[in-house]
BAZA-450525 format. One record per residue (C-alpha): residue in one letter; y, z, x. Coordinates in steps of 0.1 Angstrom, whole numbers, padded with zeros to 4 digits, always signed. Each point is the difference from the previous one (the first is absolute). Layout:
<nodes>
aYZX ...
</nodes>
This chain:
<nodes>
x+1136+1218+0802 x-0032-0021-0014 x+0012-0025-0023 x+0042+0003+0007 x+0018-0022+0016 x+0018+0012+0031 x+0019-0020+0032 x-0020-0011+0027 x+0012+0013+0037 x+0000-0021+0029 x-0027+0008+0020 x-0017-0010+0038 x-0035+0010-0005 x-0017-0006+0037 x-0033-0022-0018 x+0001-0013-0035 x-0035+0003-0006 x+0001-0001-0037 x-0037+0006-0012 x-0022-0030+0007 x-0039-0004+0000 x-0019+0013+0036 x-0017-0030+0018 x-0021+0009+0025 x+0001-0035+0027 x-0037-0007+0016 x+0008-0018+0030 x-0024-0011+0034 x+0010+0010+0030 x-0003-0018+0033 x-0037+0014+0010 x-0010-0009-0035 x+0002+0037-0014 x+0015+0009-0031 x+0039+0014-0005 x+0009+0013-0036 x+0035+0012-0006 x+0015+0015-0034 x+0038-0018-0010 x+0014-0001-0028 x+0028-0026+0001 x-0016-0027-0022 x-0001-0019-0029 x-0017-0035-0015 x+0012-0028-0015 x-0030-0022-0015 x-0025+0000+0031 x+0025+0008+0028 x+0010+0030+0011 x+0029+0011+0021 x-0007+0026+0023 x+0028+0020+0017 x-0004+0014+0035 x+0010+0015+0035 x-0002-0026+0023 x-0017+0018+0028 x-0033+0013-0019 x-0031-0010+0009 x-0007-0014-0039 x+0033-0023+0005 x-0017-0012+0034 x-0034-0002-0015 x+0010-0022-0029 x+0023-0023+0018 x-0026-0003+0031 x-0030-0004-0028 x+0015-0018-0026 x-0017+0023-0027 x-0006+0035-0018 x-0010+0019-0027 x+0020+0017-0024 x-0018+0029-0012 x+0013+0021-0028 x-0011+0037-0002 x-0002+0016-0031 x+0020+0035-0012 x-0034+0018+0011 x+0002-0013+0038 x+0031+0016+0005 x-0019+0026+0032 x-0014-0030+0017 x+0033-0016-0001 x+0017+0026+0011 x-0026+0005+0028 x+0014-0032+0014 x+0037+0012-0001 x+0016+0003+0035 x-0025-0020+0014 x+0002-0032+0016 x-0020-0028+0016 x+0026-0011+0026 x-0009+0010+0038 x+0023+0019+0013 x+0016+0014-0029 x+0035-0019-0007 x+0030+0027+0011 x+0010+0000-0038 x-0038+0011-0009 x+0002+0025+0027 x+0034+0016-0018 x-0017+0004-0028 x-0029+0016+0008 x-0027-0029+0002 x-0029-0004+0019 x-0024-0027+0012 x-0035+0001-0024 x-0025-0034+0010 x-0023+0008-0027 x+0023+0002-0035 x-0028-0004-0020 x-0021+0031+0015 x+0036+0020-0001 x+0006-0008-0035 x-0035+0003-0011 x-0007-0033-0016 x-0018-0029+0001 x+0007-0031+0015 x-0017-0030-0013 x+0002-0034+0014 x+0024-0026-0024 x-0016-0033-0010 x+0027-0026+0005 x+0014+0023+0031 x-0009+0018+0028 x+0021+0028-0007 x-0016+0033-0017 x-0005+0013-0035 x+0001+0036-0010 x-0028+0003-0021 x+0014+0031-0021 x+0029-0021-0008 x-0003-0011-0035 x+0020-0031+0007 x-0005-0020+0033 x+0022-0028+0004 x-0008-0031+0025 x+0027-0017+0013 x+0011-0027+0029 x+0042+0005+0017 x+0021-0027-0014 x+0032+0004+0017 x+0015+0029+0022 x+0039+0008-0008 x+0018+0016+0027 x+0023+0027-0020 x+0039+0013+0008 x+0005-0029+0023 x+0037+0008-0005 x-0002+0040+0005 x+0002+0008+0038 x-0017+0035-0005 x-0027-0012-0021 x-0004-0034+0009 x-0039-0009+0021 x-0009+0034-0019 x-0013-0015-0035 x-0022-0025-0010 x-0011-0016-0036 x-0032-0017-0001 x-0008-0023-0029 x-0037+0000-0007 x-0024-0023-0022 x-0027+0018-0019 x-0034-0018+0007 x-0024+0026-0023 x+0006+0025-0023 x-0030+0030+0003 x+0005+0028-0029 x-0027+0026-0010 x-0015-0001-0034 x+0013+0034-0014 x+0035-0020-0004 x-0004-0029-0018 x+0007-0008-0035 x-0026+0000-0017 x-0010-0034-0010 x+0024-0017+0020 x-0018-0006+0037 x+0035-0009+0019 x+0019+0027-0014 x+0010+0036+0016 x+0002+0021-0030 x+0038+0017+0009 x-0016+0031-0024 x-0027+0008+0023 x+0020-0012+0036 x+0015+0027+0015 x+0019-0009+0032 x+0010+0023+0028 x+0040-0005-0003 x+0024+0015+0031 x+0033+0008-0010 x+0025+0014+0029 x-0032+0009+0021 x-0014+0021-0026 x-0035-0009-0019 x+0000-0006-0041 x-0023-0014-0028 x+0007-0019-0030 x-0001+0020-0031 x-0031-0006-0023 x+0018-0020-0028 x+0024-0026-0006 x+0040+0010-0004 x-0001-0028-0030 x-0011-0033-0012 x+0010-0019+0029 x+0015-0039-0016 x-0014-0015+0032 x-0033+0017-0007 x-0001-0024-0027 x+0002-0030+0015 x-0044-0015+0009 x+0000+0011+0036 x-0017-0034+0006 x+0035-0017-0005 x+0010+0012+0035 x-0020-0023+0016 x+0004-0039+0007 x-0019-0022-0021 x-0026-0016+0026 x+0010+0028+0028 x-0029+0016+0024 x+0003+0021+0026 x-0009-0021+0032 x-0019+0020+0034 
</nodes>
């Protein structure tokens, strides 16, 4: 019951997607065409971001062969041409896993999902023009995951990205403030258990870390570097 107390039961869910953000990866593939893939294992720290994914996609091979990507966030309001993209994949012949689960090969992701692609200005990789944020970045490091776990070991890969550029439309900025994303008018496209969700309109509460000047998060003297 809301608001009671109760013992927690041991459970074995199979994923433990939680509810994060949707990223949709722009990616170049060998001929120079454009890949796009939506994920949603991600999160940032500063201006890296870990991204967590299957080993044998074609956006892991794409960023590992390339170096680079783009990290485009689709807003609540994108949620059909996200979905458009869903049980589609890039890789050629589809991977047996894929092919369990109903996927198919699709070259042109952008004309599936019906967006734009736009060309990134630090990278080669692709921007989604309806995406109100568009994030450049350059591959880091590539961790091999569950090295110890015979079943799921060579299956899982964690790619550690630095973000070159930042691109955000107008309509969510604070107002006044030219580097700030106004959390008020952002409303991310969040996954939670496979299913598709949007923040609610207003805050929960005065947040005590929504007090602190955002501008203390960053180094003194710090730039990001292309």
């Amino acid at each position: 019951m809301h608001g009671t107390a109760s013992v927690a039961n041991q459970i074995e869910p199979a994923i433990l997607y939680f509810g994060t953000p949707v990223v949709l990866i722009g990616s170049t593939n060998e001929d120079g065409s454009y890949n796009l893939a939506p994920m949603s294992s991600a999160w940032f720290v500063g201006w890296r971001c870990m991204l967590g994914l299957a080993r044998n996609s074609k956006t892991t091979a794409n960023m590992i062969r390339t170096g680079e990507c783009v990290l485009n966030l689709p807003s609540a309001d994108l949620v059909a041409a996200v979905d458009r993209l869903a049980r589609t994949t890039g890789s050629d012949p589809v991977p047996p896993g894929k092919i369990m689960r109903g996927y198919r090969h699709e070259k042109d992701k952008f004309g599936v999902s019906g967006l734009t692609a736009l060309p990134g200005e630090t990278v080669a990789a692709p921007r989604a023009m309806e995406c109100p944020v568009q994030i450049e970045a350059k591959v880091a490091h590539v961790h091999e995951l569950a090295q110890e776990d015979a079943v799921w070991r060579g299956n899982l890969t964690a790619i550690e990205v630095r973000v070159t550029r930042v691109h955000a439309h107008p309509h969510i900025m604070m107002e006044g403030e030219p580097d700030r994303i106004d959390p008020d008018k952002w409303r991310p496209l969040i996954m939670s258990f496979a299913q598709f969700y949007g923040l609610t309109p207003a805050k929960l509460q005065r947040s005590e870390l929504g007090q602190i000047p955002e501008m203390m998060y960053k180094p003194p003297g710090w730039r990001p570097t292309v």
